[in-house]
VOBA-1610 file (N, C-alpha, C; in pm, whole numbers, padded with zeros to 5 digits, always signed):
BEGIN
Unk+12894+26187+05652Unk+12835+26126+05533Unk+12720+26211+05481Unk+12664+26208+05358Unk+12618+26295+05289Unk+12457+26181+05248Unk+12347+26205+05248Unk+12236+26153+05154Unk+12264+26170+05061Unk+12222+26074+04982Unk+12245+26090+04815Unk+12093+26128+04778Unk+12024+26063+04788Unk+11874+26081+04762Unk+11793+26047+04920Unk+11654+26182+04903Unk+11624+26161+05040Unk+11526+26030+05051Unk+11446+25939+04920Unk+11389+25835+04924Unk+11443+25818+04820Unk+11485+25633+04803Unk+11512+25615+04704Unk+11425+25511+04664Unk+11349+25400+04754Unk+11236+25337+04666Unk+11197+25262+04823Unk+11113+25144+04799Unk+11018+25143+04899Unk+10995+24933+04834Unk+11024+24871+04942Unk+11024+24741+04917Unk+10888+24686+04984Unk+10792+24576+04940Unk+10709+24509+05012Unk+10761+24376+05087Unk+10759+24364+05210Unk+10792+24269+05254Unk+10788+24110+05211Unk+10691+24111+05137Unk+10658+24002+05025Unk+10795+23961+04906Unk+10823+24117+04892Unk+10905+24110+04802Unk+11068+24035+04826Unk+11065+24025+04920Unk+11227+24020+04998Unk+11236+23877+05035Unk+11239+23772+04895Unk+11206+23701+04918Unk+11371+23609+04946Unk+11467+23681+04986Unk+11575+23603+05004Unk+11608+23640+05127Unk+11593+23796+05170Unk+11619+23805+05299Unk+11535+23691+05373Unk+11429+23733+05373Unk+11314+23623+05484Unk+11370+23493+05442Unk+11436+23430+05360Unk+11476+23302+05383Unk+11615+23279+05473Unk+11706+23395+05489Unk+11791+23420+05503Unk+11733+23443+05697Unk+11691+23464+05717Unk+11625+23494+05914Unk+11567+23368+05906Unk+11531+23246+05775Unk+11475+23135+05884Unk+11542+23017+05852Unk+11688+23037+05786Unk+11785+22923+05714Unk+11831+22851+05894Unk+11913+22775+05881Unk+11998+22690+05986Unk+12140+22832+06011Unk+12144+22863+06163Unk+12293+22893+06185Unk+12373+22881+06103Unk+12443+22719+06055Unk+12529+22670+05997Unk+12546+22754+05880Unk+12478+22847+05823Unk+12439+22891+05690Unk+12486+23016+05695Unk+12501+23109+05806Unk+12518+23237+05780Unk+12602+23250+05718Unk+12717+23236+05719Unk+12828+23282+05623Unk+12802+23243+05526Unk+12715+23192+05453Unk+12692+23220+05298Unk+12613+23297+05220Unk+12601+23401+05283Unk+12490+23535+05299Unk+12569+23614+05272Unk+12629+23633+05168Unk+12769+23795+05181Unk+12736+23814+05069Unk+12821+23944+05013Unk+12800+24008+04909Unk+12911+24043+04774Unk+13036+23943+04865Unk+13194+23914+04780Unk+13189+23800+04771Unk+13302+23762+04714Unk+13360+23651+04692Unk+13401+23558+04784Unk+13517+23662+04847Unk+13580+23600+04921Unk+13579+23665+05070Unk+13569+23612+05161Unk+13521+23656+05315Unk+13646+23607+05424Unk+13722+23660+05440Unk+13830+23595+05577Unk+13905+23441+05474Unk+13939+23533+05323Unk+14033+23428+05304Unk+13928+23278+05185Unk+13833+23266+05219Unk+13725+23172+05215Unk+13663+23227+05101Unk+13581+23154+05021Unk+13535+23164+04902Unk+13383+23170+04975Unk+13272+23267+04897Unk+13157+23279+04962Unk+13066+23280+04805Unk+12932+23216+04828Unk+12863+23274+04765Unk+12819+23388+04714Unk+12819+23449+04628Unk+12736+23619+04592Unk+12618+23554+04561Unk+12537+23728+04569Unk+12405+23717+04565Unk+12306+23573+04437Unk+12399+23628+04326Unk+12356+23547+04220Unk+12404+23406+04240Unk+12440+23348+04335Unk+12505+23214+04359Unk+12391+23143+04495Unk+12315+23261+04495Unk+12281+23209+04656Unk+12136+23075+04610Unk+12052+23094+04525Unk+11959+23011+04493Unk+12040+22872+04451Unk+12163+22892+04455Unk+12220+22768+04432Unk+12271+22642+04479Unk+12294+22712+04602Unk+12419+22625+04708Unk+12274+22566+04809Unk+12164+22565+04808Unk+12049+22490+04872Unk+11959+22525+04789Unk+11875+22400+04809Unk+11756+22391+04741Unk+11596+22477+04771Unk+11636+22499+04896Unk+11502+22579+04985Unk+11542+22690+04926Unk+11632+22739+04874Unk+11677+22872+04878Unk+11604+22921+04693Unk+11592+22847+04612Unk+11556+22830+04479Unk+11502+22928+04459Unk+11386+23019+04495Unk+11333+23127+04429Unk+11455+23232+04473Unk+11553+23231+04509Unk+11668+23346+04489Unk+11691+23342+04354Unk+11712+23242+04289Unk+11703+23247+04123Unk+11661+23254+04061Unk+11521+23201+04059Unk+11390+23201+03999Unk+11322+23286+04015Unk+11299+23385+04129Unk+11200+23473+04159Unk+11193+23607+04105Unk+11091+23652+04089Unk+11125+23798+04036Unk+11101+23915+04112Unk+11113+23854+04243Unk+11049+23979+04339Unk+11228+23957+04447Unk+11334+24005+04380Unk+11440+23992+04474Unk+11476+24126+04546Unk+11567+24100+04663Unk+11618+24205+04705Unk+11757+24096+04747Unk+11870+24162+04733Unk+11920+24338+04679Unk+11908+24281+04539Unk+11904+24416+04492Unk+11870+24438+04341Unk+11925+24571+04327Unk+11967+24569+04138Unk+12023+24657+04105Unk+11957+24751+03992Unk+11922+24892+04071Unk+11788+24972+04006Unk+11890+25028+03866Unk+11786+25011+03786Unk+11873+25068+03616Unk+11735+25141+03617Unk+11786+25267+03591Unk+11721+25399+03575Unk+11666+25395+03419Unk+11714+25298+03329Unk+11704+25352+03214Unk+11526+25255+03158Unk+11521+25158+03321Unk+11396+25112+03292Unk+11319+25127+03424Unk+11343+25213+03472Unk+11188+25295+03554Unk+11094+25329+03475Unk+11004+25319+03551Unk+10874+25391+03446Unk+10824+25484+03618Unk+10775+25614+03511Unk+10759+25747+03574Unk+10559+25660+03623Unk+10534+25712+03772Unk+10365+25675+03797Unk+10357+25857+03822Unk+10226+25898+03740Unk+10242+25984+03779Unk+10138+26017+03857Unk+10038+25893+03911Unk+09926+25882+04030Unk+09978+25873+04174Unk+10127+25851+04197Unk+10195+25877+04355Unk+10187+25997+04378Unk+10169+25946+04537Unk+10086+26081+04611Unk+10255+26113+04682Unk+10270+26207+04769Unk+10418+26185+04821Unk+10405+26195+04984Unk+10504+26112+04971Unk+10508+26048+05111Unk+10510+26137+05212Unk+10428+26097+05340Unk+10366+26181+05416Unk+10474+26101+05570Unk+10535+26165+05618Unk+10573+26124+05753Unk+10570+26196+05892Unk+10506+26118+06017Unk+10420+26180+06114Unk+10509+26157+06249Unk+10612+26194+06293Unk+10706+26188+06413Unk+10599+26263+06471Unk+10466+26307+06493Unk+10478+26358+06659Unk+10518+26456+06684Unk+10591+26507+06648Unk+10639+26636+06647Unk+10815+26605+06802Unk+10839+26440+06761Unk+10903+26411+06880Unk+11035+26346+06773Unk+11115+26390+06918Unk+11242+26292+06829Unk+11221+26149+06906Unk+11308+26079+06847Unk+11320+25918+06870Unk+11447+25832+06952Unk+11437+25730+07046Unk+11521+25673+07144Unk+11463+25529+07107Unk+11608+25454+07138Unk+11591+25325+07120Unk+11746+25238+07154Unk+11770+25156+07127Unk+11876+25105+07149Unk+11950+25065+07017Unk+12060+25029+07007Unk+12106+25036+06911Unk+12214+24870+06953Unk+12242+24808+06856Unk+12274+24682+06856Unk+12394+24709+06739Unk+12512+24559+06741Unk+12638+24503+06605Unk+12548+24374+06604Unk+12492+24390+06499Unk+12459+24221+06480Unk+12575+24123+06414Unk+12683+24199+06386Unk+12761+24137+06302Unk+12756+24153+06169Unk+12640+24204+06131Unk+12640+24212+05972Unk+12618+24377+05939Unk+12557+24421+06055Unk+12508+24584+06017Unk+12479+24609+06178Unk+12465+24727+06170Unk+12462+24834+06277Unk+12258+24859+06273Unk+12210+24814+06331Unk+12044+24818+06409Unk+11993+24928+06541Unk+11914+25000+06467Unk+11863+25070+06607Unk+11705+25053+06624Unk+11696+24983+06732Unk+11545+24941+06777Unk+11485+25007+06812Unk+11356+25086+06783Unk+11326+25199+06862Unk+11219+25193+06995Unk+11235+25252+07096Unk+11120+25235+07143Unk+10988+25223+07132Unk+10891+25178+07230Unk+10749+25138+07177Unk+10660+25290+07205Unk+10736+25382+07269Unk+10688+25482+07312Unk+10657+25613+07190Unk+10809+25601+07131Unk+10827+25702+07028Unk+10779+25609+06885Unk+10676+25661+06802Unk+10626+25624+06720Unk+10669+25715+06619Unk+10658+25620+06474Unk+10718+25745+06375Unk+10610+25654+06253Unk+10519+25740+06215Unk+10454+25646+06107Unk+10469+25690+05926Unk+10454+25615+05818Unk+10502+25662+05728Unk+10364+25640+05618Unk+10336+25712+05506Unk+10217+25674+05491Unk+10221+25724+05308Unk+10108+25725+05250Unk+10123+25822+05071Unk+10255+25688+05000Unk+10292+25758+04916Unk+10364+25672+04835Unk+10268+25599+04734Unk+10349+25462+04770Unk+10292+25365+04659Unk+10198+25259+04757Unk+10238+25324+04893Unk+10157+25251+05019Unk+09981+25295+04999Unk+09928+25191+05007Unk+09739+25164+05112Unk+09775+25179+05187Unk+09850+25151+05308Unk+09818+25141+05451Unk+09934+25266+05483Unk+09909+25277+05616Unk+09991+25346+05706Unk+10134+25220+05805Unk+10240+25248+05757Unk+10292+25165+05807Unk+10350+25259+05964Unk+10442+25119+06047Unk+10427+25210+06119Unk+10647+25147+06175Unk+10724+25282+06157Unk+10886+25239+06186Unk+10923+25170+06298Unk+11015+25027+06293Unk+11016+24981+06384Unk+11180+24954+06422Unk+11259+24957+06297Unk+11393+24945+06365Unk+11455+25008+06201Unk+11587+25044+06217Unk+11645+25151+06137Unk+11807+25084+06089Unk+11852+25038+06038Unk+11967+24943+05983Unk+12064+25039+05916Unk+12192+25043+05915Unk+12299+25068+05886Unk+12396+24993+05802Unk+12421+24936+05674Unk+12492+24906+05635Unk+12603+24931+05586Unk+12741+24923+05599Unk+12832+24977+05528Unk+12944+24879+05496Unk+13032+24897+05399Unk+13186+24806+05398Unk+13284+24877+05470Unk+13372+24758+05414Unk+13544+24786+05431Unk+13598+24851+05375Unk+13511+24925+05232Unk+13582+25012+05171Unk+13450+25151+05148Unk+13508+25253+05119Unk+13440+25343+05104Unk+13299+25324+04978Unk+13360+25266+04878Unk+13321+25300+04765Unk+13185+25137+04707Unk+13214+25089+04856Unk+13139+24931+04826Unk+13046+24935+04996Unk+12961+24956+05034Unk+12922+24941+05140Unk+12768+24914+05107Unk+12692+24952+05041Unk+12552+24958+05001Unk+12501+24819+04996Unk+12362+24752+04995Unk+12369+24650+05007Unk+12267+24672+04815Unk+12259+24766+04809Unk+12170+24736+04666Unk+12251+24848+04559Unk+12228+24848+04433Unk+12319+24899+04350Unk+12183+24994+04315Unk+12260+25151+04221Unk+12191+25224+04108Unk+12274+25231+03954Unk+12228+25174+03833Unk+12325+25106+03765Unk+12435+25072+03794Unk+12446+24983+03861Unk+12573+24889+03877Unk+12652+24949+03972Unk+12605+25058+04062Unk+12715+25153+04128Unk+12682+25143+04278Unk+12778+25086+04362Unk+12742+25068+04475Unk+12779+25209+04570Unk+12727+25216+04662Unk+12776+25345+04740Unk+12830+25311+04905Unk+12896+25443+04959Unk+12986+25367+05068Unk+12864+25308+05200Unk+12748+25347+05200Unk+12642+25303+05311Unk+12532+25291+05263Unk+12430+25208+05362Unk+12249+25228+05296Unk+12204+25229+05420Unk+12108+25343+05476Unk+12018+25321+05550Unk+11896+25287+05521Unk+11862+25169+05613Unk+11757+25128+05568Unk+11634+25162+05693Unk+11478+25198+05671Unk+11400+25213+05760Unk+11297+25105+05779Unk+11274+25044+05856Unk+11193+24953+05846Unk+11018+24931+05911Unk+10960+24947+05826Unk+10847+24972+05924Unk+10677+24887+05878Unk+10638+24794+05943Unk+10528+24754+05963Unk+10378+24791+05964Unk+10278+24721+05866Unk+10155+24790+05866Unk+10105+24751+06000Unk+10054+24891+06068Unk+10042+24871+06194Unk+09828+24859+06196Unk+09809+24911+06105Unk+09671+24925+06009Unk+09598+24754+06036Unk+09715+24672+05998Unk+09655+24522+05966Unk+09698+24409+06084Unk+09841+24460+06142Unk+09890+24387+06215Unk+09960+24435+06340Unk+09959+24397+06468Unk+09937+24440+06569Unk+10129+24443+06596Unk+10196+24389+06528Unk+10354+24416+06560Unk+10431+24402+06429Unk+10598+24380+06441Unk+10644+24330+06333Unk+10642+24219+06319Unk+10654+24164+06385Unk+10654+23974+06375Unk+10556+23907+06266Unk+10429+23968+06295Unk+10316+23898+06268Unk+10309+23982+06147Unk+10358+24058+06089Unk+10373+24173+05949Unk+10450+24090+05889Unk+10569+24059+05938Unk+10647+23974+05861Unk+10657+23844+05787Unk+10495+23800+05825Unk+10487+23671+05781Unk+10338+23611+05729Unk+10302+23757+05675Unk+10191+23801+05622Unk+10229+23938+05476Unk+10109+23887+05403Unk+10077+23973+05281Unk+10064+24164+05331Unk+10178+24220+05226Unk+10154+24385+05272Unk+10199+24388+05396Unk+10255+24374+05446Unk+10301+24295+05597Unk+10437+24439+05643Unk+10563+24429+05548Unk+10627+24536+05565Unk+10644+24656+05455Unk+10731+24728+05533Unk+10788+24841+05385Unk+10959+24895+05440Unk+11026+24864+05377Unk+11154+24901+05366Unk+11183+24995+05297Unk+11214+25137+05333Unk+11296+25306+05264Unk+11428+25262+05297Unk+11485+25247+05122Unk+11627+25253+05136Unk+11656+25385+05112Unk+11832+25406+05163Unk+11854+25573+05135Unk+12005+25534+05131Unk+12023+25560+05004Unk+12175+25524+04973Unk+12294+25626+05046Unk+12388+25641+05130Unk+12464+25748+05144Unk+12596+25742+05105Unk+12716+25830+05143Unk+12856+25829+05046Unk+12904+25930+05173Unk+13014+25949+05125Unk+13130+25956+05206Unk+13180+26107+05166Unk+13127+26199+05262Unk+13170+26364+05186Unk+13208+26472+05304Unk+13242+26550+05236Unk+13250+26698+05363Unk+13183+26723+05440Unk+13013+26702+05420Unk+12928+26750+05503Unk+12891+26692+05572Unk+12789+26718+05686Unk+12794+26591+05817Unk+12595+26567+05763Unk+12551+26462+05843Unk+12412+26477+05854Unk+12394+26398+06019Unk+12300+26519+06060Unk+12257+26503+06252Unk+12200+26339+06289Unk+12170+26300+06187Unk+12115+26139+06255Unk+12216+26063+06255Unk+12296+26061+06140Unk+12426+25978+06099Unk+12550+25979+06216Unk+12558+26163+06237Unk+12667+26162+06385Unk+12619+26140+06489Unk+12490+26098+06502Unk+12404+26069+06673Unk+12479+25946+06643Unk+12468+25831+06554Unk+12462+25675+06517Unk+12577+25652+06537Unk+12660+25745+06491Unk+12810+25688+06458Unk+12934+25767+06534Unk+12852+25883+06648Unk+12995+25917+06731Unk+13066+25846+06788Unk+13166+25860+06841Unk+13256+25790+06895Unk+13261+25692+07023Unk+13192+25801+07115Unk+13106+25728+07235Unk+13027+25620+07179Unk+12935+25611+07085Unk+12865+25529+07119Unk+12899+25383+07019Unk+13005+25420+06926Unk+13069+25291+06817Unk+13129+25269+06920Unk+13217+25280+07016Unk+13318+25214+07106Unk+13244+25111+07167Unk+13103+25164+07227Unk+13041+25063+07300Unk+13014+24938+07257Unk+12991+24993+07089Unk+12974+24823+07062Unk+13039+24780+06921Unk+13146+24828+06947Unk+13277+24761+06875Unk+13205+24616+06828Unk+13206+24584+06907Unk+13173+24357+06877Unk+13037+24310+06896Unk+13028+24180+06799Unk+12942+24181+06779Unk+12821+24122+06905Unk+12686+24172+06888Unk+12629+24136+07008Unk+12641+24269+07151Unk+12727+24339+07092Unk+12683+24493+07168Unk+12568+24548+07180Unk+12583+24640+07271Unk+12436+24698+07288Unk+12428+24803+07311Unk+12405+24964+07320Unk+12342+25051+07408Unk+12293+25124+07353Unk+12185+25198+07461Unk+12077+25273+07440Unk+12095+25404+07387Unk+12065+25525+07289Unk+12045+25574+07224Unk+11905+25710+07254Unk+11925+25807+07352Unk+11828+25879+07348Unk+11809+26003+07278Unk+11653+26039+07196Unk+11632+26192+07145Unk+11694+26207+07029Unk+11702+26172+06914Unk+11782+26190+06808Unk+11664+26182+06707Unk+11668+26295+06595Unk+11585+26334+06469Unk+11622+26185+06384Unk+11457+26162+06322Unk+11503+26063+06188Unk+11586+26104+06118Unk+11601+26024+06021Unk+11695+26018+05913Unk+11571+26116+05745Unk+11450+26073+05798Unk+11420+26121+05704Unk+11327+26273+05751
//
């Protein structure tokens, strides 16, 4: 798989105001969290349906701070006071374990190997705490957020916590400025990239084929 762009934008945890409802809904609920229609046959909510089917859920419709969202280029506005993003591995690569949650492919990293991210549109220094994989069933639909209207076959996502204000992710997550999410859209091409074949060789997708798998993951370069 190929990067499409090496940053493509930068979410506040504040902002994500459907995911976080989505980690504290009832079990009973997950399957109405998808991104089609139709799921195993079954009719599912899409995104734009989701403020609908419960009432707790209401600022999915109302709100203006959503994720996933679909970036239209033709209304960015250029800042031209961003500083550019500064990232501090240590000069170390990174180990962690890697999880199927069922919905995406998760790699947790250890507490040892630190990777902090900082400049941008960020005050604080956040600090990476687990690294997400999304993809589909089809090449050309896997992304969980669009660039005019165009989905791509994967998104890595980085996830990382102001470590500045708050002593873990937990307690980031349920607080102001709290996280920052680097999406990085990827696609499906000739060329390889070294983090993507650590994630996705063969050895280590076998292990966790299903969901609720697990294994560990050592020494492998970020993604960014």
């Amino acid at each position: 798989m190929e990067i499409v762009w090496e940053v493509l934008f930068l979410l506040q945890a504040n902002f994500i105001v459907c995911i976080s409802a989505q980690q504290n809904s009832p079990k009973i609920h997950e399957g109405w969290w998808a991104y089609k229609e139709v799921v195993q046959g079954s009719f599912v909510p899409v995104p734009s349906f989701w403020g609908l089917v419960n009432s707790a859920w209401n600022l999915c419709s109302v709100g203006k701070r959503q994720s996933p969202v679909n970036i239209e280029t033709s209304h960015m506005i250029f800042d031209p006071f961003l500083t550019p993003l500064r990232i501090n591995t240590g000069g170390r690569k990174v180990s962690g374990t890697m999880y199927n949650t069922g919905r995406h492919v998760s790699l947790r990293l250890d507490k040892e190997h630190l990777v902090n991210i900082s400049g941008g549109p960020m005050t604080y220094s956040h600090r990476l705490e687990e690294i997400r994989l999304h993809f589909g069933s089809e090449d050309s639909q896997g992304s969980e957020h669009l660039l005019n209207g165009q989905a791509f076959s994967g998104e890595v996502q980085l996830i990382h916590y102001n470590h500045e204000l708050y002593t873990n992710v937990t307690e980031a997550a349920k607080s102001p400025n709290g996280l920052v999410v680097v999406s990085i859209f990827i696609k499906v091409s000739d060329s390889s990239n070294p983090f993507l074949n650590r994630m996705l060789n063969r050895d280590t997708i076998t292990r966790i084929t299903y969901k609720s798998k697990y294994d560990s993951i050592s020494y492998i370069t970020t993604i960014l």
